[in-house]
TORGU-416873 format. One line per 3 residues: number of its first residue (from 1); for each residue x, y, z of N, C-alpha, C, O. Coordinates in Angstrom, 3 decimals. Example, Ala and Ser with C-alpha at 12.3 -4.5 7.8 and 13.67 -1.06 7.14 Angstrom:
residues 2
1> 13.190,-5.690,7.800,12.300,-4.500,7.800,13.200,-3.300,7.800,14.236,-3.319,8.465 ~ 12.850,-2.250,7.080,13.670,-1.060,7.140,12.900,0.030,7.870,13.409,1.138,8.039
This chain:
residues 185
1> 0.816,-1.195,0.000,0.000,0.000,0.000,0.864,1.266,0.000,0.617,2.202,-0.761 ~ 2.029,1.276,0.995,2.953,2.231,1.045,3.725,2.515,-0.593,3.925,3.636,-1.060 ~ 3.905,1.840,-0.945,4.835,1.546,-2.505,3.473,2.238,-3.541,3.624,3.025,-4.476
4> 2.466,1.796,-3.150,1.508,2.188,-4.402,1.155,3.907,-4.086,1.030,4.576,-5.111 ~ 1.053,4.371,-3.261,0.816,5.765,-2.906,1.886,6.481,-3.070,1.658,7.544,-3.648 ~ 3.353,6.235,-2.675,4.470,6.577,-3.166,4.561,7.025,-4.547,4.670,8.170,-4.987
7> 4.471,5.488,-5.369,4.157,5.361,-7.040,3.315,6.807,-7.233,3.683,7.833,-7.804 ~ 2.171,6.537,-6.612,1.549,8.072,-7.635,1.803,9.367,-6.863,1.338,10.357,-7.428 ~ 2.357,9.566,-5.843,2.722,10.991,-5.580,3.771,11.158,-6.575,3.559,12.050,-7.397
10> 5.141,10.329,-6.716,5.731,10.654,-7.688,5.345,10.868,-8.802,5.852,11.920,-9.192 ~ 4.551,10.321,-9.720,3.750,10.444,-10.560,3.445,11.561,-10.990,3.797,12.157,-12.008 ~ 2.373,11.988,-9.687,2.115,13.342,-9.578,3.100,14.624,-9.577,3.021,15.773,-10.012
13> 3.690,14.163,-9.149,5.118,15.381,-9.223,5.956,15.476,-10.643,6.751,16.351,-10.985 ~ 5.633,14.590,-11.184,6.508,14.508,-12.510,5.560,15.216,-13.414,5.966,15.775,-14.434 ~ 4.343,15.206,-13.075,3.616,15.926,-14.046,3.504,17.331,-14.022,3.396,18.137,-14.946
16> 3.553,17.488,-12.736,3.034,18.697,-12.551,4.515,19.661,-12.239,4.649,20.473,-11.323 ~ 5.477,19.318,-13.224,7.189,19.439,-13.059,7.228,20.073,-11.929,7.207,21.302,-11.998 ~ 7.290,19.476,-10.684,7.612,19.592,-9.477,9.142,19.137,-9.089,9.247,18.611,-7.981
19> 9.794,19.212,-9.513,11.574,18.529,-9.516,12.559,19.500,-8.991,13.716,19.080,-9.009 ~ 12.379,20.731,-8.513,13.070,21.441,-8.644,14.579,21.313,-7.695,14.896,20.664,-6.698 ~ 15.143,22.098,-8.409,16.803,21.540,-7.616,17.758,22.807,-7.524,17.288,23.867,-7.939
22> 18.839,22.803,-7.105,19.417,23.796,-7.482,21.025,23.204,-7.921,21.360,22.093,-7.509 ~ 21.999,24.045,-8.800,22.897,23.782,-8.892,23.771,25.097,-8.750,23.389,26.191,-8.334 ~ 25.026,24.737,-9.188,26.052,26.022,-8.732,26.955,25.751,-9.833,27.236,24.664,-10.337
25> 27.376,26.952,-10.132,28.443,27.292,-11.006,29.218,28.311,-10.903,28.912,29.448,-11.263 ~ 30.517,27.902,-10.291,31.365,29.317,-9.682,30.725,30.168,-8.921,30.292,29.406,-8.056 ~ 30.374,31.181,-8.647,30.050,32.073,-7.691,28.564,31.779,-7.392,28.086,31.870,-6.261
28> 27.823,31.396,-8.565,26.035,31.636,-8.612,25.795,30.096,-8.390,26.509,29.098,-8.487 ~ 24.596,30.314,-8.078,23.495,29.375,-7.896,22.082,29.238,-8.451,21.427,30.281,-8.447 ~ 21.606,28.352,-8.837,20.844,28.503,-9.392,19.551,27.663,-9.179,19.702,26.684,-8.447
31> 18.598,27.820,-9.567,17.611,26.861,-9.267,16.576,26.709,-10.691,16.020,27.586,-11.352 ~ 16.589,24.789,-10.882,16.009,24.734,-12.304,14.867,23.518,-11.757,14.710,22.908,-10.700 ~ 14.185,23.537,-13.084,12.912,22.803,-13.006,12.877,22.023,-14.209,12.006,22.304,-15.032
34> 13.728,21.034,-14.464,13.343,20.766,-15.573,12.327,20.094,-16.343,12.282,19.823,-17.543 ~ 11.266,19.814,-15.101,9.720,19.726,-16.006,9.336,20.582,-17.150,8.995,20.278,-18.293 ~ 9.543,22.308,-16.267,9.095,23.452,-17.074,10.379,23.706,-17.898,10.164,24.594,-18.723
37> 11.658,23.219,-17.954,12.388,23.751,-18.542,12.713,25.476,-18.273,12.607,26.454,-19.013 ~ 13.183,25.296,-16.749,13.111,26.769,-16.599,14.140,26.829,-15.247,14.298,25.999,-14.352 ~ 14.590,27.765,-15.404,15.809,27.977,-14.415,16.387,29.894,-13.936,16.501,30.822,-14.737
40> 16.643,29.938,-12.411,16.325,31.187,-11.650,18.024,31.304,-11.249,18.774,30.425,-10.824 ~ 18.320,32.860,-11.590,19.357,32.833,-10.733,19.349,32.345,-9.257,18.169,32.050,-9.444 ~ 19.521,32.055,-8.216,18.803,32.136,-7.169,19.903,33.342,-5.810,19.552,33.790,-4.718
43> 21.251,33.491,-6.580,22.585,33.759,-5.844,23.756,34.021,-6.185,24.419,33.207,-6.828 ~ 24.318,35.436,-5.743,25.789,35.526,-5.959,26.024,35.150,-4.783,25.210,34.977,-3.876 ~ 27.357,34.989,-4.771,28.218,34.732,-3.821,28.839,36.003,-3.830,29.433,36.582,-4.740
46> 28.518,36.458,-2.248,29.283,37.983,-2.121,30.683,37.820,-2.167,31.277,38.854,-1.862 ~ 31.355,36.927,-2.428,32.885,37.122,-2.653,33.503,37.014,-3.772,34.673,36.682,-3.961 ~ 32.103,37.514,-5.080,32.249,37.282,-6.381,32.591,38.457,-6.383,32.137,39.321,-5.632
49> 33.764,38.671,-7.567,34.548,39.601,-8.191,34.750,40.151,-9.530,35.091,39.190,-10.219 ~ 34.726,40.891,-10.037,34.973,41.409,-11.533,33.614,41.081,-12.246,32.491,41.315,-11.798 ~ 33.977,40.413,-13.609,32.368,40.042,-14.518,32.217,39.521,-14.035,32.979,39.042,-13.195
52> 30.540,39.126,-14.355,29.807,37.883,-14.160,29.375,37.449,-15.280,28.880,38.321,-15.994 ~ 29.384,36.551,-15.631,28.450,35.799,-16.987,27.296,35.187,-16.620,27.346,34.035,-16.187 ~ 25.966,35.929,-16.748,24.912,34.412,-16.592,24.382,34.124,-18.005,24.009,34.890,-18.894
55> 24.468,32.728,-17.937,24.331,32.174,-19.264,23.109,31.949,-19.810,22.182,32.409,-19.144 ~ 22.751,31.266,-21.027,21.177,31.520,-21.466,20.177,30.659,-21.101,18.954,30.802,-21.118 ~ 21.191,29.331,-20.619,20.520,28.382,-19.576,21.402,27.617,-18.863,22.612,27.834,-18.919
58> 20.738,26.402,-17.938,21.999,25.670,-16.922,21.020,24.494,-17.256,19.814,24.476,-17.500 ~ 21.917,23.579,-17.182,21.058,21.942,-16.931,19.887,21.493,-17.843,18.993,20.665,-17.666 ~ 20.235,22.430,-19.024,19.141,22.464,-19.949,17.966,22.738,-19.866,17.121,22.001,-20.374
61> 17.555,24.158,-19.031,16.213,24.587,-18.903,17.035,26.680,-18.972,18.067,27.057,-18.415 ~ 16.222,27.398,-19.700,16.393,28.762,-19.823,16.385,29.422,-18.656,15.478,29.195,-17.855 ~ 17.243,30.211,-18.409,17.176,31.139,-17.237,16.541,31.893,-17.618,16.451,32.221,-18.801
64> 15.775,32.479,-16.429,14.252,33.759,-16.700,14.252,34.712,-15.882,13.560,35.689,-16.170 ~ 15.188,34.715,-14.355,14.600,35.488,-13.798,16.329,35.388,-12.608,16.972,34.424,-12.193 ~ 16.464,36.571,-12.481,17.499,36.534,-11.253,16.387,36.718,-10.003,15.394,37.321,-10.409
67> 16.322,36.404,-8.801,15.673,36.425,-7.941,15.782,37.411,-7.043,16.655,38.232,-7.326 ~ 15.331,37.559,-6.294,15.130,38.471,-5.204,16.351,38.886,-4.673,17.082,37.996,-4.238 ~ 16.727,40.024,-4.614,17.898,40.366,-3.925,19.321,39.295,-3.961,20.133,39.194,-3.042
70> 19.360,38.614,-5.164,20.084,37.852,-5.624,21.649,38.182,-5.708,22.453,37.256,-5.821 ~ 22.169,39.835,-5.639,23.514,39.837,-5.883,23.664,40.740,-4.710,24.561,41.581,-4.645 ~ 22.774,40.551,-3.791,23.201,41.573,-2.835,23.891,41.802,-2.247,24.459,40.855,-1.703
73> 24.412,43.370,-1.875,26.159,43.151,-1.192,27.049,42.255,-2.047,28.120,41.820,-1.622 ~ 26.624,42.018,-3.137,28.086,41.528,-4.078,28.928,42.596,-4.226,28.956,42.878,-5.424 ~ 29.563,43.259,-3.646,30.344,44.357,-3.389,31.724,44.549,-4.255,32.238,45.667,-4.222
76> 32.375,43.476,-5.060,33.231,43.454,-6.117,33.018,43.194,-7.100,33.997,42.660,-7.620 ~ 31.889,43.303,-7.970,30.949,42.874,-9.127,31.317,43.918,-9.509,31.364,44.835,-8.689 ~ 31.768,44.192,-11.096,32.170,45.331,-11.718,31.213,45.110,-12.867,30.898,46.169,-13.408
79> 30.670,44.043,-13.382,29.834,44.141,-14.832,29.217,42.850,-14.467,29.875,41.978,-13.899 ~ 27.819,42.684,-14.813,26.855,41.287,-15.605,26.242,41.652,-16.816,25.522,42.485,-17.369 ~ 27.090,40.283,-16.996,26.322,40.211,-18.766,25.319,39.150,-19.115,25.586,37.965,-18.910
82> 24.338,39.476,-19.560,22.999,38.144,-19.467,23.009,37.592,-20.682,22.832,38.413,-21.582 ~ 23.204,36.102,-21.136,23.260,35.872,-22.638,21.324,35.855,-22.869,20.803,36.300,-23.892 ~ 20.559,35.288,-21.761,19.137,35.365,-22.055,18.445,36.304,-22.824,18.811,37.431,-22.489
85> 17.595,36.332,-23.718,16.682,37.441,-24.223,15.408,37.515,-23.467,14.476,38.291,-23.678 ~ 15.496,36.643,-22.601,13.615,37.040,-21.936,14.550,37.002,-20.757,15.331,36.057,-20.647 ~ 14.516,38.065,-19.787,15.085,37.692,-18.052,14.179,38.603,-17.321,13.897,39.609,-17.971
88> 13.640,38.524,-16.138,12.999,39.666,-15.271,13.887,39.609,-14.216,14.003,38.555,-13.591 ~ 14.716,40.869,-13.842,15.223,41.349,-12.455,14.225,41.692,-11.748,13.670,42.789,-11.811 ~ 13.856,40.565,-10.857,13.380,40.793,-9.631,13.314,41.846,-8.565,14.088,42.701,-8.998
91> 12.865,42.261,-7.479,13.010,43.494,-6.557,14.606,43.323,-6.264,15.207,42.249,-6.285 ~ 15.007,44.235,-6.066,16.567,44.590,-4.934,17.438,43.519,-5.676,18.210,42.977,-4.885 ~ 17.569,42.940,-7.267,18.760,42.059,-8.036,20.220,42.401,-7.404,21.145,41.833,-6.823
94> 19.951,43.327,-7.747,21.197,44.041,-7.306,21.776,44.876,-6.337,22.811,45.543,-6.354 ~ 20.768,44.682,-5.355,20.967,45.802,-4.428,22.330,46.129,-3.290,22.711,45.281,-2.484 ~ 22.789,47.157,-3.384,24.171,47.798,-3.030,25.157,46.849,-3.333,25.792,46.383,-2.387
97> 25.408,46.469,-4.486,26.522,46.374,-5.707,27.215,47.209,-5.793,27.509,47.345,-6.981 ~ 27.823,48.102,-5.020,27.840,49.209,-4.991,29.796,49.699,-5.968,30.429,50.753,-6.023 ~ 30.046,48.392,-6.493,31.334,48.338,-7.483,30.515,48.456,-8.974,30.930,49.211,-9.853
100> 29.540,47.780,-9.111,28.363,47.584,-10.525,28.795,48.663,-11.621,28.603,49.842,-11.325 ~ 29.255,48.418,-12.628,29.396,49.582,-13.527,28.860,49.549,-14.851,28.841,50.433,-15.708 ~ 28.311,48.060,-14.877,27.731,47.616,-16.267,26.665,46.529,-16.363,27.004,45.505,-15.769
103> 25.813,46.489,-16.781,24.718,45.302,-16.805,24.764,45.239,-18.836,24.829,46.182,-19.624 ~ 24.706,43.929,-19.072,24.352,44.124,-20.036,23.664,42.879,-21.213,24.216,41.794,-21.399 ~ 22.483,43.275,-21.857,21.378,42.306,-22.108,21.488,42.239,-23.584,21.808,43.289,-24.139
106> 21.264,41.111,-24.376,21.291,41.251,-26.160,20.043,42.519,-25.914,19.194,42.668,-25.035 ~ 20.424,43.362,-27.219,19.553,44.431,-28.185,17.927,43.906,-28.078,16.934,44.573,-27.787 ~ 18.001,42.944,-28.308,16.552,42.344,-28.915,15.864,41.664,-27.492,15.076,40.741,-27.695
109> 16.066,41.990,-26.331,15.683,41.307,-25.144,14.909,41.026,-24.610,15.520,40.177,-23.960 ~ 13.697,40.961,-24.148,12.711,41.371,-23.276,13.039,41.210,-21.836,13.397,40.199,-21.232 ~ 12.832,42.466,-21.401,13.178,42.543,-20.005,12.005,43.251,-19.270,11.320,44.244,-19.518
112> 12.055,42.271,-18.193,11.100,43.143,-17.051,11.958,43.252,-15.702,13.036,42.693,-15.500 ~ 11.298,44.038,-14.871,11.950,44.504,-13.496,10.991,44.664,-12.397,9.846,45.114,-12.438 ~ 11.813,44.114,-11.195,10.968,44.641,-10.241,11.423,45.976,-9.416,12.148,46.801,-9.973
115> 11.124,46.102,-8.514,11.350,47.650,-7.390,12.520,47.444,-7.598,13.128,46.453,-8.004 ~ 12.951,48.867,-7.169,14.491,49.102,-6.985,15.678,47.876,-7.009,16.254,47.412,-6.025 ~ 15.866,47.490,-8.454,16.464,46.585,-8.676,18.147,46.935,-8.570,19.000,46.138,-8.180
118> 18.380,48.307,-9.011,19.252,49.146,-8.886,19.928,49.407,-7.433,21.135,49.477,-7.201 ~ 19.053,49.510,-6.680,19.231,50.401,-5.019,20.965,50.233,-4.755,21.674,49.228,-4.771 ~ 21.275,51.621,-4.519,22.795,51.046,-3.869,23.868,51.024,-4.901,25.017,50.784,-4.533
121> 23.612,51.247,-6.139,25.081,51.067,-7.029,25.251,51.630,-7.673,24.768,51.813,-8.790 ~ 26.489,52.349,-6.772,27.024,54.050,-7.025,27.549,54.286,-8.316,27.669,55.385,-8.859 ~ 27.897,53.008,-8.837,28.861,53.113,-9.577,28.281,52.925,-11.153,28.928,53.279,-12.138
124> 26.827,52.249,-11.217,26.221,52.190,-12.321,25.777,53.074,-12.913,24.556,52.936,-12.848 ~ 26.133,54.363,-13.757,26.198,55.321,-14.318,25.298,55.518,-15.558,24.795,56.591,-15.892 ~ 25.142,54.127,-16.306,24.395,53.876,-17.796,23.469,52.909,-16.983,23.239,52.513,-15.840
127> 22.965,52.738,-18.694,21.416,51.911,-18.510,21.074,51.685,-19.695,20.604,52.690,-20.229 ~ 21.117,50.591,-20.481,20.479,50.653,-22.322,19.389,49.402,-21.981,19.566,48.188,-21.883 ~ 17.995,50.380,-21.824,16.767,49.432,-22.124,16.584,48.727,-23.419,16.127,49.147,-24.482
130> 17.035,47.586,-23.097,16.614,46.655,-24.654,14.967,46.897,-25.314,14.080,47.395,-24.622 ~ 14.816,46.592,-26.305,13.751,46.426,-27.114,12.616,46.552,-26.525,11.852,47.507,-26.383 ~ 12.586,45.092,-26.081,11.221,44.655,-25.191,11.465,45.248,-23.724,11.051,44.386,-22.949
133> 11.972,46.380,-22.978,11.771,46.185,-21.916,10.721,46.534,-21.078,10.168,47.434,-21.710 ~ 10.226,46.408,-20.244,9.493,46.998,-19.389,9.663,46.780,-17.612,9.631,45.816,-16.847 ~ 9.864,48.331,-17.476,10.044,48.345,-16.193,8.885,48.369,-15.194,7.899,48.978,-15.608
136> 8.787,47.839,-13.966,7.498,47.679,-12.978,8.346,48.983,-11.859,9.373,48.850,-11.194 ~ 7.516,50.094,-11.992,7.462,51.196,-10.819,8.836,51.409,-10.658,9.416,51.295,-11.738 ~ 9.478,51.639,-9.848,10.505,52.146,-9.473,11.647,51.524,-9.533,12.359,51.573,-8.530
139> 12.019,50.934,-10.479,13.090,49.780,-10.777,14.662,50.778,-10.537,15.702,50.370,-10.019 ~ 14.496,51.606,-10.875,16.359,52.456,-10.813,15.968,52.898,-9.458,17.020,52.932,-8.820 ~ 15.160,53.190,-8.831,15.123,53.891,-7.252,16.174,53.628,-6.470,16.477,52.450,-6.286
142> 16.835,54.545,-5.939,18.146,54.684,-5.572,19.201,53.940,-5.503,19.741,53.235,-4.651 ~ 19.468,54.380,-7.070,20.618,54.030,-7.993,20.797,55.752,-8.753,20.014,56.648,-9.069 ~ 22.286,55.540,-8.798,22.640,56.703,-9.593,23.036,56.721,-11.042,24.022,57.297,-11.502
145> 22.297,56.140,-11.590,21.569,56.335,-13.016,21.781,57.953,-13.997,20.985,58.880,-13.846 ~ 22.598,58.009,-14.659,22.610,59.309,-14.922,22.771,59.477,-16.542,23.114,60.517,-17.104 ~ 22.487,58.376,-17.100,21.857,58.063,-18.260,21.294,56.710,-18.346,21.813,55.673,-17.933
148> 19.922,56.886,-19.063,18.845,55.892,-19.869,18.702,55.877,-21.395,18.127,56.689,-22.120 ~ 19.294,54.877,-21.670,19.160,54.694,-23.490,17.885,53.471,-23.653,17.581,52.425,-23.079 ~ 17.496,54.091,-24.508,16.274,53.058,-24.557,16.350,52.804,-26.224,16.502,53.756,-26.989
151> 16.225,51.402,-26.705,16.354,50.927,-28.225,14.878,50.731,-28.780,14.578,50.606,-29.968 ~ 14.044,50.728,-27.730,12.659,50.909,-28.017,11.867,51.688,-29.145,11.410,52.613,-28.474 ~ 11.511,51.853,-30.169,11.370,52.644,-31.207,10.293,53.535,-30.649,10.335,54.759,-30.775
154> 9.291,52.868,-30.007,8.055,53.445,-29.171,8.924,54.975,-28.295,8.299,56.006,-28.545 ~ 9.783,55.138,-27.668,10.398,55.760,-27.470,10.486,57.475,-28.429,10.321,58.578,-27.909 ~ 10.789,57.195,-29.903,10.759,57.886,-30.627,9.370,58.021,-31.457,9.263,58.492,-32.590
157> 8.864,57.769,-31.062,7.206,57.297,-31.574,6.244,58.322,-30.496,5.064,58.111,-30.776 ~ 6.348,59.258,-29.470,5.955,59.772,-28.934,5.032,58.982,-27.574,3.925,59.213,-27.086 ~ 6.043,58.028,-27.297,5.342,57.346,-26.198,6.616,57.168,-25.108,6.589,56.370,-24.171
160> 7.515,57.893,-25.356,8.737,58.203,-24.553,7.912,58.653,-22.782,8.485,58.084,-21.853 ~ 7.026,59.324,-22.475,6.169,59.597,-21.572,6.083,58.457,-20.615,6.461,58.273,-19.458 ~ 5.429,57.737,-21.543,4.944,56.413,-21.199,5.833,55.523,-20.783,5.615,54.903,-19.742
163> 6.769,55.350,-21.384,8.159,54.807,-21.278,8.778,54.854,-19.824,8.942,53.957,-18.997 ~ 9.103,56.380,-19.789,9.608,57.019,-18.500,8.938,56.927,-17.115,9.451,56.897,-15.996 ~ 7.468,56.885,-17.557,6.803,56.501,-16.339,6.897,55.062,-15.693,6.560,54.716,-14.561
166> 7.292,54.528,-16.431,7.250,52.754,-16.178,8.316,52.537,-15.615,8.315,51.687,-14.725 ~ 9.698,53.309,-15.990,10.379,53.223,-14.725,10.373,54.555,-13.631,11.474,54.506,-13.084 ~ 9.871,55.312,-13.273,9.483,55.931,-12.451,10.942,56.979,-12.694,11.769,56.632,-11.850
169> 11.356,57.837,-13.347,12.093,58.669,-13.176,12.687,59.632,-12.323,13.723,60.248,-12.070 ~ 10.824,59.343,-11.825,10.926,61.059,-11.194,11.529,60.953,-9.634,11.514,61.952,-8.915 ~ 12.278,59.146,-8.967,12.459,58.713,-8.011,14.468,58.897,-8.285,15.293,59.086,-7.391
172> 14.770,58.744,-9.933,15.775,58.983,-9.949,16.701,60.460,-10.439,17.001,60.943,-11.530 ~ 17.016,60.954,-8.616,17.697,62.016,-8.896,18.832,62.599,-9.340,19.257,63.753,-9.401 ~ 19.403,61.013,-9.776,21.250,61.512,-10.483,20.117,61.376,-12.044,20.983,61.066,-12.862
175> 19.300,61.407,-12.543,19.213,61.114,-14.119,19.385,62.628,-14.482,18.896,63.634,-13.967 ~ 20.420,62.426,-15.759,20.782,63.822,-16.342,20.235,63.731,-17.879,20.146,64.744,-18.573 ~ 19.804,62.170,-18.448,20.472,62.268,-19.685,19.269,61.031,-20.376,19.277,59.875,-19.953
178> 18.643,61.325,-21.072,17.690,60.448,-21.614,17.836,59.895,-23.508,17.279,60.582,-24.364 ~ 18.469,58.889,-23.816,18.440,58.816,-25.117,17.637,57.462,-25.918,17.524,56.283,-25.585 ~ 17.070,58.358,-27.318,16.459,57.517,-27.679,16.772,56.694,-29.125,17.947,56.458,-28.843
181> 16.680,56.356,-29.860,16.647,55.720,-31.071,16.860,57.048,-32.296,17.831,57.617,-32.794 ~ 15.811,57.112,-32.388,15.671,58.686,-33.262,15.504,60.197,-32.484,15.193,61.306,-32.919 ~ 15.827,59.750,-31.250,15.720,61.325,-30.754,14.197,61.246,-29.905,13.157,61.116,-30.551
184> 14.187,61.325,-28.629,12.834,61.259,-28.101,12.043,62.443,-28.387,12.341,63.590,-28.720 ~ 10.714,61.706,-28.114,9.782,63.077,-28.322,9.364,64.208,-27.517,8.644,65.080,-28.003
């Protein structure tokens, strides 16, 4: 009886890709599912240094999402580069990174964000919103941000407004410098 109830909880879990695991690779960690074929930053290791590479997947499922306060206090992180085209930075990704001088996503990306994904990193100066991005509320909130490039055509299309509101600008007080594709409207 024990063996047969066993049998179908597993069962059940295989269907409903319940597997999840995590693995590690140099500094990060990660957590994948490979039911869904899907995989989360889950972790820097604050004694990570210089670049970071996160790759476009691990264990054969796509990375989608760095997690919650995932590089926090990574305090010698000078650049991440995401090979993914779909990723969402979660609330506080990055929060007080405060070495951070570069993030950077393919052209063609879709990106979303949560709150102050930025917070804390003095040193991140740029910002090039890929294609698809869209920011949720206050994603640069205290970060010193002092240019936003956006590849967005909508941008030059007179929806630059719209744009700006989505990441909440008006929270970031180092922004000096707004550029668009053809010149915003």
């Amino acid at each position: 009886m024990k063996r047969c109830i066993l049998t179908v909880v597993l069962a059940f879990g295989c269907m409903l890709g319940a597997w999840a695991a995590t693995y590690k690779s140099g500094k990060l960690t990660y957590t994948y599912d490979v039911g869904f074929k899907e995989a989360s930053l889950l972790r820097c290791d604050t004694s990570a240094s210089g670049a970071v590479s996160v790759p476009a997947s691990v264990k054969g499922c796509r990375v989608l999402q760095v997690s919650d306060r995932a590089f926090k206090n990574c305090k010698k992180v000078t650049a991440v580069k995401f090979a993914s085209k779909d990723i969402t930075l979660n609330t506080g990704a990055f929060e007080n990174c405060t070495s951070l001088e570069k993030v950077s996503l393919p052209i063609d990306a879709y990106l979303q964000t949560g709150v102050s994904v930025f917070s804390g990193c003095k040193r991140l100066k740029s910002f090039t919103l890929p294609y698809g991005a869209f920011c949720y509320g206050d994603c640069f909130a205290g970060s010193s941000i002092e240019k936003l490039t956006f590849l967005n055509p909508r941008a030059s299309e007179g929806k630059v407004e719209e744009i700006l509101t989505q990441v909440a600008v008006d929270k970031v007080y180092s922004l000096k410098k707004v550029v668009c594709p053809r010149g915003c409207v």
